[in-house]
C-alpha positions as CSV (number, residue, x, y, z in Angstrom):
1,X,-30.9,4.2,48.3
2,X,-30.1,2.4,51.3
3,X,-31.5,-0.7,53.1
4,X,-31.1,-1.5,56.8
5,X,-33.7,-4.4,56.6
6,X,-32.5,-8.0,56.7
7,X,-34.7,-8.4,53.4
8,X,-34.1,-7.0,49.6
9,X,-36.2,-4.6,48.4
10,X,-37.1,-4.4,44.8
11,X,-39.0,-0.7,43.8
12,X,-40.8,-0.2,40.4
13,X,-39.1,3.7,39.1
14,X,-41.1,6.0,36.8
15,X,-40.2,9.2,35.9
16,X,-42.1,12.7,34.6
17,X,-41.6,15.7,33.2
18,X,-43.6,18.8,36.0
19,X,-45.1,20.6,33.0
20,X,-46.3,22.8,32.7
21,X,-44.3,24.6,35.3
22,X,-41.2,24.4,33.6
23,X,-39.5,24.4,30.2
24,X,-39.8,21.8,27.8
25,X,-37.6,18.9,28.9
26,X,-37.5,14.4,29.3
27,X,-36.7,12.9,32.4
28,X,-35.5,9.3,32.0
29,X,-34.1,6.5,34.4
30,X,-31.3,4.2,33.9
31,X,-34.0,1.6,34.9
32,X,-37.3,1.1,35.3
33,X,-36.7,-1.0,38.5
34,X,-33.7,-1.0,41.4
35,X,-33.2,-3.8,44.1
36,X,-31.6,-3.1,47.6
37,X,-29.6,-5.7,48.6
38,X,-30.2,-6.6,52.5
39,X,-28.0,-4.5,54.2
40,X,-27.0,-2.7,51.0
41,X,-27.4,-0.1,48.9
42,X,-28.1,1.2,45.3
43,X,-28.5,3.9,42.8
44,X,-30.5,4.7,40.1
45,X,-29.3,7.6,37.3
46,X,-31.7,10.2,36.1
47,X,-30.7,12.1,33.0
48,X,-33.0,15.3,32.1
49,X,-33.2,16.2,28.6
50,X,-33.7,19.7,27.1
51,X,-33.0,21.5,24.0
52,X,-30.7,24.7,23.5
53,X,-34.1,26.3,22.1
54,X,-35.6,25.6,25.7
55,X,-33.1,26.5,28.3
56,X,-33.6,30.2,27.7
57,X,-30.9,32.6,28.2
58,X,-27.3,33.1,30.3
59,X,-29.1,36.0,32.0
60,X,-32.7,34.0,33.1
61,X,-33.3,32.2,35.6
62,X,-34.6,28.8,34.2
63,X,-35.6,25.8,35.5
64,X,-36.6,22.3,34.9
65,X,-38.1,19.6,37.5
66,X,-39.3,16.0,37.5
67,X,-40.7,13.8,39.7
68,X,-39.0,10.0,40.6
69,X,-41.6,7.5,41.9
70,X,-40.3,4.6,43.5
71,X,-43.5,1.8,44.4
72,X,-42.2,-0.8,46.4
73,X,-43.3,-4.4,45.3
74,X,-46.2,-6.2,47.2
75,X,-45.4,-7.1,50.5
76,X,-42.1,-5.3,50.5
77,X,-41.0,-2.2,52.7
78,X,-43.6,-3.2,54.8
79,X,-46.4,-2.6,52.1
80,X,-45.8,1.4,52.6
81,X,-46.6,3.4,49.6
């Protein structure tokens, strides 16, 4: 993520699985909050989890997806949600 703002910006991360339209899997952050630095930037990992069992086979097309939420704190980014 990358700020341009003169201010930081702290965001609150959750993370979800989007079953039931795909296999069995766990999304997870590295954190369950990042902070932009003024000017700055930063990252945040996301790991997806899934078992041999539920990947399927070589010659399927599989897929898994998630969704990363990232709520700014009150007053921040201009109190856009």
């Amino acid at each position: 993520m990358k700020n341009n703002g003169t201010s930081p910006i702290t965001f609150a991360a959750t993370a979800s699985g989007n079953a039931p339209f795909t296999r069995t899997h766990t999304l997870a952050l590295s954190a369950g909050s990042v902070t932009v630095p003024a000017g700055g930037s930063a990252t945040l990992d996301a790991t997806v989890t899934l078992t041999s069992a539920n990947a399927g086979t070589q010659t399927a097309f599989n897929e898994v997806a998630g969704v990363i939420t990232l709520t700014p704190g009150l007053g921040q980014n201009n109190d856009v949600t």
